[in-house]
RONU-834291 format. One record per residue (C-alpha): residue number from 1; residue in three letters; x, y, z. Coordinates in nm, 3 decimals. Example, Ala and Ser with C-alpha at 12.3 -4.5 7.8 and 13.67 -1.06 7.14 Angstrom:
% RONU-834291
<node><num>1</num><residu>ALA</residu><x>1.230</x><y>-0.450</y><z>0.780</z></node>
<node><num>2</num><residu>SER</residu><x>1.367</x><y>-0.106</y><z>0.714</z></node>
//
This chain:
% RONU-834291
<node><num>1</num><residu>UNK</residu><x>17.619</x><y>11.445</y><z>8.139</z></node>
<node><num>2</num><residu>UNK</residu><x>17.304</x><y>11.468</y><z>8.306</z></node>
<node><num>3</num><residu>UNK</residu><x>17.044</x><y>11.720</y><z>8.180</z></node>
<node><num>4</num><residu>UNK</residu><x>16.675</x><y>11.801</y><z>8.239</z></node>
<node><num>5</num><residu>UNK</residu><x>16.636</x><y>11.671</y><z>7.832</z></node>
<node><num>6</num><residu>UNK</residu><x>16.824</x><y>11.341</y><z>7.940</z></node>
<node><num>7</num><residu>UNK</residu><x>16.611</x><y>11.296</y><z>8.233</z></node>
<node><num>8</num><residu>UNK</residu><x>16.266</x><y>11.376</y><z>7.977</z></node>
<node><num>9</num><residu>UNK</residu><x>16.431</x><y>11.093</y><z>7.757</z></node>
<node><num>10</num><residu>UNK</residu><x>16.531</x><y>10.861</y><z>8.008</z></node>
<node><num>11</num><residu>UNK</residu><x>16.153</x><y>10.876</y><z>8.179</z></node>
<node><num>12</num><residu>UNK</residu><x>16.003</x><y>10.841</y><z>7.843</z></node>
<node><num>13</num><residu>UNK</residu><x>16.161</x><y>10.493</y><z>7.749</z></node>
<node><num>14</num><residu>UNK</residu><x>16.108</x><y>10.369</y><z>8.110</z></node>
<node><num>15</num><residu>UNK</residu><x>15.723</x><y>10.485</y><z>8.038</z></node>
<node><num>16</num><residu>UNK</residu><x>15.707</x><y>10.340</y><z>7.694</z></node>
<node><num>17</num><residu>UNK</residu><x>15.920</x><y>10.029</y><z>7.755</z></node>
<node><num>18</num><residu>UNK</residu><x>15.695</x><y>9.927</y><z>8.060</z></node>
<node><num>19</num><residu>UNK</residu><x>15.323</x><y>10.034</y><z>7.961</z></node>
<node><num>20</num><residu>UNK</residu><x>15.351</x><y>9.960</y><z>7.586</z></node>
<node><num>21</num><residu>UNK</residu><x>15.644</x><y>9.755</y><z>7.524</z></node>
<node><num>22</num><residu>UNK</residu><x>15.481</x><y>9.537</y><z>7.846</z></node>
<node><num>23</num><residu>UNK</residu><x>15.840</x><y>9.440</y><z>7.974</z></node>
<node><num>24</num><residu>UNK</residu><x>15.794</x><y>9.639</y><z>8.379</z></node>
<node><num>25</num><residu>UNK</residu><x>16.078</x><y>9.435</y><z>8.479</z></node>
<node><num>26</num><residu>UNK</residu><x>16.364</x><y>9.522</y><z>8.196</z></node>
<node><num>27</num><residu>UNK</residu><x>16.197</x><y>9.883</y><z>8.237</z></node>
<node><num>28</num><residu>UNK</residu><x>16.267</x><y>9.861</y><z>8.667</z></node>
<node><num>29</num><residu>UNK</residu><x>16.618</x><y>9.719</y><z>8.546</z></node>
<node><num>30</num><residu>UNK</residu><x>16.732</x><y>10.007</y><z>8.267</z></node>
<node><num>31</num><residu>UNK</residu><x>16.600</x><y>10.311</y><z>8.441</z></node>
<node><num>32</num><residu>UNK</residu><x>16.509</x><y>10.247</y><z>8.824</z></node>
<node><num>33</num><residu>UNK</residu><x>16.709</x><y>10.322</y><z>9.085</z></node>
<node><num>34</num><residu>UNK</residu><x>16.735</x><y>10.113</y><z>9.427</z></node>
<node><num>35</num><residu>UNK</residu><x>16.439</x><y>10.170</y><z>9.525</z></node>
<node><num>36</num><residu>UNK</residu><x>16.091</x><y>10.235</y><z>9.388</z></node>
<node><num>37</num><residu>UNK</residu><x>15.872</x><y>10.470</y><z>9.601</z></node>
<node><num>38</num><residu>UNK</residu><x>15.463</x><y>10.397</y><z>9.427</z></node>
<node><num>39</num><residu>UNK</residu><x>15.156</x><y>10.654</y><z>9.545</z></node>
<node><num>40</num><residu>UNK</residu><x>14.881</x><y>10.531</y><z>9.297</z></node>
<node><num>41</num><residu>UNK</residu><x>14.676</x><y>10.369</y><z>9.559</z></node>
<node><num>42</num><residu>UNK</residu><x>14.588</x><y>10.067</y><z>9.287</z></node>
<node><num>43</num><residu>UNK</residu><x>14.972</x><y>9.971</y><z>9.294</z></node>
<node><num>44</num><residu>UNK</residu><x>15.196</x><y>9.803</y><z>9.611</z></node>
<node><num>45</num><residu>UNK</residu><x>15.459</x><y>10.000</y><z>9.699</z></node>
<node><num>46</num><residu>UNK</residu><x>15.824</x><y>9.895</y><z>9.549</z></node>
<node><num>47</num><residu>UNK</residu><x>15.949</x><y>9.659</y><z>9.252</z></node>
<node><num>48</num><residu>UNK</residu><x>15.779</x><y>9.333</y><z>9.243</z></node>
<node><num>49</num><residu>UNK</residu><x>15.473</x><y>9.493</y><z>9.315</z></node>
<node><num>50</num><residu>UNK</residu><x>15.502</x><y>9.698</y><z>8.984</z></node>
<node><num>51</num><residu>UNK</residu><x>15.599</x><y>9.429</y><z>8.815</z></node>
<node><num>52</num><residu>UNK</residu><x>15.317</x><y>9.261</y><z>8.960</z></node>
<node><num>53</num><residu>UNK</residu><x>15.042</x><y>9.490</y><z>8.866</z></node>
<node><num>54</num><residu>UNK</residu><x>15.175</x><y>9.604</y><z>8.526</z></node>
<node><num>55</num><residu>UNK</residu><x>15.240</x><y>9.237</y><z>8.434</z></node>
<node><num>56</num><residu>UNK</residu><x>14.844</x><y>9.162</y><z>8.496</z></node>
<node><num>57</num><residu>UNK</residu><x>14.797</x><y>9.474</y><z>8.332</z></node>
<node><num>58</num><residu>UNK</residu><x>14.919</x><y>9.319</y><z>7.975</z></node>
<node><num>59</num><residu>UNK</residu><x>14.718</x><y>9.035</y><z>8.035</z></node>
<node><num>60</num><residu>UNK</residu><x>14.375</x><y>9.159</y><z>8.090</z></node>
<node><num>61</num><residu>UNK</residu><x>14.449</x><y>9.472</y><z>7.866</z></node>
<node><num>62</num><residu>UNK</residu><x>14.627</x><y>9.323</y><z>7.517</z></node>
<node><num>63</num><residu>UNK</residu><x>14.681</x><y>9.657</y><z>7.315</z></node>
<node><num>64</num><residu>UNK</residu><x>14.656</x><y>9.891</y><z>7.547</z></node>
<node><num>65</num><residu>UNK</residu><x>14.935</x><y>10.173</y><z>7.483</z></node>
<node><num>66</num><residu>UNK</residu><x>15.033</x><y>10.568</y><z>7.572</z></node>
<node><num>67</num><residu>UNK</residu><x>15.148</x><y>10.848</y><z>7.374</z></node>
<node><num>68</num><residu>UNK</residu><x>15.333</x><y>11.074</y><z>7.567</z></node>
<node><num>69</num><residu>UNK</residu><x>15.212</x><y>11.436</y><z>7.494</z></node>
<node><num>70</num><residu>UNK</residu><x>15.427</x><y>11.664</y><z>7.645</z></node>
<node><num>71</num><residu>UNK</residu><x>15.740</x><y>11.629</y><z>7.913</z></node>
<node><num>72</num><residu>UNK</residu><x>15.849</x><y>11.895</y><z>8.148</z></node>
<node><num>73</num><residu>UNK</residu><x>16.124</x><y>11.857</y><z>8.381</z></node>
<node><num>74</num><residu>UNK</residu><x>16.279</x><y>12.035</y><z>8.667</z></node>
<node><num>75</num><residu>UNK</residu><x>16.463</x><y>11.987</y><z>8.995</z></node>
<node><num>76</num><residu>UNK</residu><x>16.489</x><y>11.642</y><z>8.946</z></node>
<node><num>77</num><residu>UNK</residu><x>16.147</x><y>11.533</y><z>8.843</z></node>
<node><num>78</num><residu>UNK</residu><x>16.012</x><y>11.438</y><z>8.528</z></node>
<node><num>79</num><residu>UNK</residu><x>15.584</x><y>11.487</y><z>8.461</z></node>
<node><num>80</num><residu>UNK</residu><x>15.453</x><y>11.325</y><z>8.163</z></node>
<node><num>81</num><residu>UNK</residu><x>15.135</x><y>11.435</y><z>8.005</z></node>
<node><num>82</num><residu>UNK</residu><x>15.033</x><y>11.159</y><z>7.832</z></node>
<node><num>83</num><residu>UNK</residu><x>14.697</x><y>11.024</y><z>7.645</z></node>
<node><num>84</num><residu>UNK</residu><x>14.636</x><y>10.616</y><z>7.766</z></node>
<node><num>85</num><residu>UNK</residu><x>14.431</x><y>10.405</y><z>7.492</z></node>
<node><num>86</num><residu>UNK</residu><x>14.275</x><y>10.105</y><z>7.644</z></node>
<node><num>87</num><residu>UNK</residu><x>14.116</x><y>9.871</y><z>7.373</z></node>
<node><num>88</num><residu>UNK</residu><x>13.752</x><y>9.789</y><z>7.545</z></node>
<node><num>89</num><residu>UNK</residu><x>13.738</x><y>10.074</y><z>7.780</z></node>
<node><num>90</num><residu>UNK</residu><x>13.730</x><y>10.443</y><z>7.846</z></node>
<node><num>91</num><residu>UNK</residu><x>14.049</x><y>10.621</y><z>7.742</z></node>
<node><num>92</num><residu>UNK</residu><x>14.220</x><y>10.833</y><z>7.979</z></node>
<node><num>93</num><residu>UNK</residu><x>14.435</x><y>11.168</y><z>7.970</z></node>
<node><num>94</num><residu>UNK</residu><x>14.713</x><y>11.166</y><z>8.252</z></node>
<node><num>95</num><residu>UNK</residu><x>14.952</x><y>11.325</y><z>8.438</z></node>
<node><num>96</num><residu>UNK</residu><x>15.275</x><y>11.099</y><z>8.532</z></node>
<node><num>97</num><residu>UNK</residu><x>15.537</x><y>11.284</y><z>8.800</z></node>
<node><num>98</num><residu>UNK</residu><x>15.826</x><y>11.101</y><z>8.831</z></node>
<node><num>99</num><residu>UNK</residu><x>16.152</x><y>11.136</y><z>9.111</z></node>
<node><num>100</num><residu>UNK</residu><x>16.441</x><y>11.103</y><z>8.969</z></node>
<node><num>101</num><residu>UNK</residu><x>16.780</x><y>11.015</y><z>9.207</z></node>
<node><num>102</num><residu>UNK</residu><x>17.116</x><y>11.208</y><z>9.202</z></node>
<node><num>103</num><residu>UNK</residu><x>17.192</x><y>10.953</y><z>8.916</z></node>
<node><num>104</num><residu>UNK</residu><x>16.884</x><y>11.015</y><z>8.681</z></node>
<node><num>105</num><residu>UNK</residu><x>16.706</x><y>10.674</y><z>8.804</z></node>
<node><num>106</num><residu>UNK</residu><x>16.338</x><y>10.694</y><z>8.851</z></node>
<node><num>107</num><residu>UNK</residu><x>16.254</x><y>10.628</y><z>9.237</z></node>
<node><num>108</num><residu>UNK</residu><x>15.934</x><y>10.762</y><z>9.318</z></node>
<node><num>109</num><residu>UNK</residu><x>15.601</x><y>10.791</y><z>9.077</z></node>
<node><num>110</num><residu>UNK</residu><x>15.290</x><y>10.992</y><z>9.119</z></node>
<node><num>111</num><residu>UNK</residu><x>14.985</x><y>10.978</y><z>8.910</z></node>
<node><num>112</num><residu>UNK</residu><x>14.645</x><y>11.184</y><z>8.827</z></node>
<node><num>113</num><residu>UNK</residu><x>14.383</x><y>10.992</y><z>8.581</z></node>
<node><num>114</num><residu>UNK</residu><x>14.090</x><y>11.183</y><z>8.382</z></node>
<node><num>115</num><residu>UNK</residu><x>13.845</x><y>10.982</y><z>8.166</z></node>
<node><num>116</num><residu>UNK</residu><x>13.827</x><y>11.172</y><z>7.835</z></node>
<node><num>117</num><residu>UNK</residu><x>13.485</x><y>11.177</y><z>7.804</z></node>
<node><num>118</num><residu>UNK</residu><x>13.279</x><y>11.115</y><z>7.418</z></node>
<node><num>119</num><residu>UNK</residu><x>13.183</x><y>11.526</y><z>7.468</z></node>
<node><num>120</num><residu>UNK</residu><x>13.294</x><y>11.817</y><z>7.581</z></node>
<node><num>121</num><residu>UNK</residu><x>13.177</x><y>12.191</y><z>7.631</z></node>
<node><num>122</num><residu>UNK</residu><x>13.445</x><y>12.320</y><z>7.461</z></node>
<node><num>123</num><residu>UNK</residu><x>13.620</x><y>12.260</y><z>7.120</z></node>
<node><num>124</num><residu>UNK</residu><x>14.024</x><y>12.232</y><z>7.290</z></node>
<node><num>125</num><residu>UNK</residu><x>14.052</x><y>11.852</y><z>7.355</z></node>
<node><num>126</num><residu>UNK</residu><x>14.236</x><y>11.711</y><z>7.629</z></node>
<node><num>127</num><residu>UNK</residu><x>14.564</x><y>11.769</y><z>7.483</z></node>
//
């Protein structure tokens, strides 16, 4: 049975298996419904395009991983608050919204990057 947990779980491994397990196309496979909607304007719209970028992704950035911070879903979407470590580069804290179909499979993604930055002016972290 389908449940906003279920969803939480299902958009997790389709996170984890395509960022940090680097395998975009078994991810697309598992959890992706017909069709995949893309807004972050550095990614082509639909499959092969993901595939595509994320592929290049593991190539240029060996090691790079997320840790999923918190989940929240509702009404058929999933957000992910997540923490992205990039070996060479600035880390980043983001927020992943994912559309999920009448059958739990991701369709549609929407993304919002921050650089966490080496100081803050407060003590409370990005997470």
């Amino acid at each position: 049975m389908r449940t906003p947990e279920t969803d939480k779980s299902n958009v997790i491994a389709f996170y984890e298996m395509m960022f940090n397990d680097c395998r975009p196309a078994d991810a697309l496979a598992q959890y992706a419904g017909a069709d995949y909607i893309q807004h972050n304007p550095h990614v082509g719209d639909g499959k092969q395009a993901f595939v595509d970028y994320f592929d290049r992704m593991a190539r240029e950035h060996p090691g790079k991983r997320v840790e999923v911070k918190r989940a929240f879903a509702d009404d058929g979407h999933v957000i992910l608050h997540c923490y992205q470590y990039w070996p060479n580069g600035a880390d980043y804290a983001g927020i992943d919204i994912f559309r999920l179909d009448a059958d739990g499979k991701v369709v549609e993604h929407w993304d919002v990057l921050q650089e966490i930055p080496d100081h803050s002016q407060n003590d409370n972290g990005m997470f």
